[in-house]
N, C-alpha and C positions, 0 to 999 in steps of 0.2 A: 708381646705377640698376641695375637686374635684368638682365643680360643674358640676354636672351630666347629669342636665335638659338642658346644654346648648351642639349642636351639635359640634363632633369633629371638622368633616370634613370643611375644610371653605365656600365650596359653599351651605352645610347645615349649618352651620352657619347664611352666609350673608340672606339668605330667612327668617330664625329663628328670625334674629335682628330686619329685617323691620317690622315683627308683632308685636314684643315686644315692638319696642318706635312707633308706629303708635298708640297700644292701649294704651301705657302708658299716651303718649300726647293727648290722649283724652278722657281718661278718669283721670289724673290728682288728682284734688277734690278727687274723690273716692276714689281714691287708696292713699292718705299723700300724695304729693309728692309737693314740695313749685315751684313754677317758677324758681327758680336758679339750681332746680337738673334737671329740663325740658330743660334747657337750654343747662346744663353741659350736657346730658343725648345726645340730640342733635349735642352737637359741635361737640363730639368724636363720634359718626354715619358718620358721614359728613368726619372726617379723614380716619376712615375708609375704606367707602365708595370708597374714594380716592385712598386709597392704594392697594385696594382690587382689582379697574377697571385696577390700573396703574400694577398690579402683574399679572393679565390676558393678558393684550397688552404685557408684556416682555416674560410670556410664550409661546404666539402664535407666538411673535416675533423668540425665540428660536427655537422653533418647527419646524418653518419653514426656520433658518438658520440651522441645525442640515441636514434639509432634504437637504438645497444645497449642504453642507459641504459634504454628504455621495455622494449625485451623481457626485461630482467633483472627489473626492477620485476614483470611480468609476471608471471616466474615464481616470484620471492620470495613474490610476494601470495600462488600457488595456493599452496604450500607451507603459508605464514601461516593460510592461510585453513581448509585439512583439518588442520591440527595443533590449531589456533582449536576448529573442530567436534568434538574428540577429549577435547579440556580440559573444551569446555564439557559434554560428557555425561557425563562421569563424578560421580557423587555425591559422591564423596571432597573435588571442587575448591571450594574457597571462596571467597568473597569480595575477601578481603585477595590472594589470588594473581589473581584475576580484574582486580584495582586495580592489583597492580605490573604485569600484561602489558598494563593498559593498553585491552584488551576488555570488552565489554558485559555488565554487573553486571544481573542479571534483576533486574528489580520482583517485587518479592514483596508489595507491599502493593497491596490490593485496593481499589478506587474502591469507596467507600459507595454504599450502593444509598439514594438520598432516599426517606423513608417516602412522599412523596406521590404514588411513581411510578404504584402501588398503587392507589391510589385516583384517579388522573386518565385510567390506561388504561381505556378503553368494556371492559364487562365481555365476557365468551365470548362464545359465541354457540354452543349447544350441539341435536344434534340425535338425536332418539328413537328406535328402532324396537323392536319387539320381532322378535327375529330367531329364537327358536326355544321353544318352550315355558318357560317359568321363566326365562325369558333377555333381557335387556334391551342393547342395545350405544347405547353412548353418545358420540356425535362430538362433539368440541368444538374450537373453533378461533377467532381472531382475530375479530372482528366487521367489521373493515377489510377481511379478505380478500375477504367474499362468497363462500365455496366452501369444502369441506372442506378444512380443511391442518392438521399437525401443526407448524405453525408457532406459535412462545412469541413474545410480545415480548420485545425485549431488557430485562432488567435482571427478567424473570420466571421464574416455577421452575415453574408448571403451575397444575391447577385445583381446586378444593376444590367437592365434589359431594354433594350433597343431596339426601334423594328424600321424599316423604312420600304415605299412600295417602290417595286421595282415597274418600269418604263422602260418600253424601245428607246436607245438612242440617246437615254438622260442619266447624267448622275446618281445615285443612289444619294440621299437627303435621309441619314434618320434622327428617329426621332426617341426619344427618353419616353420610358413607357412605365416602367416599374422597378420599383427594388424591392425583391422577394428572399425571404428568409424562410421559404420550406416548400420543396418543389411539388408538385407541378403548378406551375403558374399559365392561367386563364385568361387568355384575352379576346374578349369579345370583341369583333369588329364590324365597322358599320362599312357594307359592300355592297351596292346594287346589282353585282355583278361579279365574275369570280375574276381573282386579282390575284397577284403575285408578291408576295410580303418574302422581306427580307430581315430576319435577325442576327443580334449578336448581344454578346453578354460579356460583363467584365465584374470580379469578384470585389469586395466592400469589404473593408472593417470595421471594427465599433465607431471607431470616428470617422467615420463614413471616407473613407480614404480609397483612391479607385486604385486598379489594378488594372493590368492589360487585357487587350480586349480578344473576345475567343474568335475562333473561323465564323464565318458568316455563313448560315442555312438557310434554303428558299422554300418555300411552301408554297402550292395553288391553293386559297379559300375560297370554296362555294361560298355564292350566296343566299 
């Protein structure tokens, strides 16, 4: 059975002991106890005792090897770490040395861009003005956004832009103008006279892959 009266912990223990055989040894007589279990009662206090002081000096000891051990780790890493950043900028370092140190071998291969990405982003969403004679400026941006941003979806490269003039009574004909990677795009136009310009826009990836084409905008441009 568990004896319960006695404390777990060992530093409640060790206080717990010294009052148990201090009173026990002295009061002895009272309590049955013959001189040889006083003794026995004694000798193993006295071991204890021993092992108890000697288990405290190797944990302080620890504790405080533990603490040097961390601040050297500490400062090995920084060492590691700007000699690390030093290897790694240099053109010269390769692979094969990058592998025996044991450090991070950069990806050099590039995640494929899915041809569908292309075609399942909402096209531009692009906007007209004429801003000065012969001059047309042209905003384009996300469709998601709602507001002007020079913001690309990820995994796109810009917008492929198209303008065609508009005529009574004729087809709309256009024509391939530009592909722009950072908006606002500028197109200077040659009008003797003020005209009616029709655009439209369709977004691009790195492999120059089209996408569908956004609303068509009309502008009047002064000449």
């Amino acid at each position: 059975m568990p004896h319960d009266y006695i404390p777990k912990p060992d530093s409640s223990f060790n206080t717990w002991q010294q009052n148990y055989v201090n009173y026990a040894v002295a009061n002895a007589l009272a309590l049955g106890l013959t001189p040889v279990e006083i003794t026995t009662l004694q000798g193993e206090q006295l071991q204890w005792i021993t092992a108890y002081n000697n288990h405290i000096v190797a944990q302080n000891t620890a504790r405080g090897a533990q603490a040097t051990k961390d601040d050297e780790r500490d400062e090995l890493e920084a060492i590691i770490r700007t000699l690390t950043k030093k290897i790694q900028a240099r053109t010269e370092t390769t692979n094969m040395q990058r592998e025996s140190l044991g450090i991070t071998i950069p990806d050099t291969t590039r995640t494929p861009i899915p041809p569908e990405l292309v075609l399942t982003t909402p096209p531009p969403m692009i906007e007209i003005r004429c801003t000065a004679p012969k001059t047309v400026t042209i905003n384009w941006y996300p469709s998601s956004v709602g507001g002007s941003s020079d913001a690309i979806p990820q995994g796109l490269d810009g917008v492929a832009i198209y303008y065609a003039v508009k005529t009574d009574g004729e087809p709309l004909e256009f024509k391939f103008l530009a592909m722009d990677t950072n908006t606002p795009y500028i197109h200077n136009v040659e009008n003797a006279e003020t005209v009616t310009l029709v655009y439209k826009a369709q977004w691009f990836d790195k492999r120059k892959r089209l996408g569908p084409f956004s609303a068509e905008v009309r502008v009047a441009v002064t000449s």
